[in-house]
N, CA, C and O of each residue as an XYZ file, in Angstrom:
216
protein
N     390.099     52.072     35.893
C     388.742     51.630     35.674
C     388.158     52.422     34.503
O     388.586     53.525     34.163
N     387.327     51.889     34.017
C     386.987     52.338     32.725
C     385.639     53.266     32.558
O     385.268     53.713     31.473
N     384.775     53.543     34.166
C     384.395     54.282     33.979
C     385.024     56.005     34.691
O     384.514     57.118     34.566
N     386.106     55.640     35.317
C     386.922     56.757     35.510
C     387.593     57.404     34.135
O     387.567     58.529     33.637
N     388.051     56.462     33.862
C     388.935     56.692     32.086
C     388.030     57.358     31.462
O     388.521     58.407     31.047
N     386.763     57.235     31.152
C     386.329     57.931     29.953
C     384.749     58.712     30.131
O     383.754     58.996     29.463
N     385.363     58.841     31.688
C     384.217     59.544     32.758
C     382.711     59.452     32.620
O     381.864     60.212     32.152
N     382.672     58.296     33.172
C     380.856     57.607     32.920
C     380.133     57.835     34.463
O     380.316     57.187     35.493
N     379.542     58.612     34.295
C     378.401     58.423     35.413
C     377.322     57.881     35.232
O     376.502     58.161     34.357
N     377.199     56.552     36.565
C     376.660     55.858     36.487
C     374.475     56.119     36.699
O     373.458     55.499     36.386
N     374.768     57.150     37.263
C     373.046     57.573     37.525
C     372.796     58.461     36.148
O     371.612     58.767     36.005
N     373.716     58.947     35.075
C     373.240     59.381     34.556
C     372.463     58.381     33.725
O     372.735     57.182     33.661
N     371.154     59.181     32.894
C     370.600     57.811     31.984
C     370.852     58.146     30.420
O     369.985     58.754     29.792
N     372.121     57.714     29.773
C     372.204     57.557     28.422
C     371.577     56.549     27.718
O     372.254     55.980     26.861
N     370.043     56.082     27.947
C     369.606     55.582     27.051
C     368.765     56.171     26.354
O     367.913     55.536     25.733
N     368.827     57.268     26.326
C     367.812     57.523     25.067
C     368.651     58.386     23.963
O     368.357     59.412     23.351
N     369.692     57.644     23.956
C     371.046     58.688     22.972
C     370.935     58.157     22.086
O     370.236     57.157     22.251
N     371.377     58.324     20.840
C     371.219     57.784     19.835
C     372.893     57.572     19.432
O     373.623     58.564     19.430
N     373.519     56.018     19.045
C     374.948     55.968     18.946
C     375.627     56.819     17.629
O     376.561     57.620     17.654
N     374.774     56.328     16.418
C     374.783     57.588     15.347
C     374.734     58.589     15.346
O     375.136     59.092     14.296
N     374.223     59.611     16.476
C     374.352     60.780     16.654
C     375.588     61.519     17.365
O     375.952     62.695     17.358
N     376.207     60.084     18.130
C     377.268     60.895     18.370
C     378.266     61.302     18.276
O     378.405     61.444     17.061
N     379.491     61.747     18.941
C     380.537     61.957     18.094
C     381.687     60.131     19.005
O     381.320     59.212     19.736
N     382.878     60.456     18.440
C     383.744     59.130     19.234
C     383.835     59.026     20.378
O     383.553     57.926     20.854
N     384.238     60.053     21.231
C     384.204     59.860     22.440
C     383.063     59.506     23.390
O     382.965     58.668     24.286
N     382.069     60.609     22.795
C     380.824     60.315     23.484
C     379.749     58.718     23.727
O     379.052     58.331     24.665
N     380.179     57.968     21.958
C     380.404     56.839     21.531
C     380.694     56.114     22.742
O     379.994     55.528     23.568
N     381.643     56.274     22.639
C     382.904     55.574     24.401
C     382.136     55.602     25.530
O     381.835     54.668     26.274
N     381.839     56.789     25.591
C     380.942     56.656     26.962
C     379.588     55.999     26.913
O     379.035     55.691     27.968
N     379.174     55.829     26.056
C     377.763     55.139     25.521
C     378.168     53.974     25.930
O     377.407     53.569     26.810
N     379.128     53.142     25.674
C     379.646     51.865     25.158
C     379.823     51.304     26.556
O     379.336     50.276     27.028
N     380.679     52.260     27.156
C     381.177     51.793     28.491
C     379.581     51.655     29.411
O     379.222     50.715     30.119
N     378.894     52.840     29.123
C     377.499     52.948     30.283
C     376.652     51.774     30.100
O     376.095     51.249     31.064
N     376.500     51.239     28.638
C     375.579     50.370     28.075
C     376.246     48.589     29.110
O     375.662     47.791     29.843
N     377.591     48.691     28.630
C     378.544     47.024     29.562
C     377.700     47.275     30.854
O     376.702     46.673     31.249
N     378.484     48.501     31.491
C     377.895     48.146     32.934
C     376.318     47.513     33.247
O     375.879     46.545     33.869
N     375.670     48.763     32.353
C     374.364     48.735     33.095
C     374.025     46.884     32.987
O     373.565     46.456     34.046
N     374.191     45.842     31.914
C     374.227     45.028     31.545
C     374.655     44.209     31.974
O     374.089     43.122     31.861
N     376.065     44.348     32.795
C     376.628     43.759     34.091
C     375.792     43.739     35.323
O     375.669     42.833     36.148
N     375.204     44.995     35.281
C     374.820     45.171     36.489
C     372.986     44.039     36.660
O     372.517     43.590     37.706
N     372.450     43.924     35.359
C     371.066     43.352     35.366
C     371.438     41.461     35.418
O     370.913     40.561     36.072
N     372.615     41.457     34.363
C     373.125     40.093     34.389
C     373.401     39.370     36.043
O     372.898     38.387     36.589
N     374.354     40.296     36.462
C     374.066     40.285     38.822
C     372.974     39.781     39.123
O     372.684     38.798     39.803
N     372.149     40.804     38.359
C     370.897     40.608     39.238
C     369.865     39.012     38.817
O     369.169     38.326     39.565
N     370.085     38.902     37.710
C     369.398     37.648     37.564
C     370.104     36.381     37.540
O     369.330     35.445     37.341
N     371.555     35.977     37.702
C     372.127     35.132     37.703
C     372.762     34.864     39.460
O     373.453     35.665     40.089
N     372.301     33.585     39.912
C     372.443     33.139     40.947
C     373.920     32.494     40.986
O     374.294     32.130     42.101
N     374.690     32.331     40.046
C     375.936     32.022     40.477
C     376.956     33.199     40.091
O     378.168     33.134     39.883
N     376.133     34.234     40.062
C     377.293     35.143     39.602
C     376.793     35.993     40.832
O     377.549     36.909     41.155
N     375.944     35.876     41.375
C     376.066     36.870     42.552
C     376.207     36.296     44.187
O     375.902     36.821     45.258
N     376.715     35.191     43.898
C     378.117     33.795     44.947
C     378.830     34.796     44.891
O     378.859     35.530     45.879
N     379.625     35.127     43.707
C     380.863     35.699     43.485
C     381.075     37.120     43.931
O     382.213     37.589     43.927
N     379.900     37.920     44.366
C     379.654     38.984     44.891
C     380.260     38.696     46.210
O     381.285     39.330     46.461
N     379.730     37.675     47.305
C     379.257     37.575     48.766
C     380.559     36.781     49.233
O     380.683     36.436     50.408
């Protein structure tokens, strides 16, 4: 899983990072935190994607 791989915690809040400021890896973890959280709001407002939850 990809937030094991490139060790993303999910309560942390990386939005107020700046992607230019960081270095590659950290990048990575930006990248990966930004999908989820985005996954996670897309769940929340789409009624046939959260069928696929239940």
């Amino acid at each position: 899983m990809l937030l094991d791989k490139f060790h993303v915690d999910l309560n942390e809040d990386m939005s107020n990072l700046s992607f230019k400021d960081l270095d590659i890896e950290e990048r990575k973890r930006l990248l990966v935190w930004q999908a989820r959280k985005n996954l996670e709001t897309k769940l929340q407002s789409d009624k046939d994607l959260q069928s696929l939850l239940t």
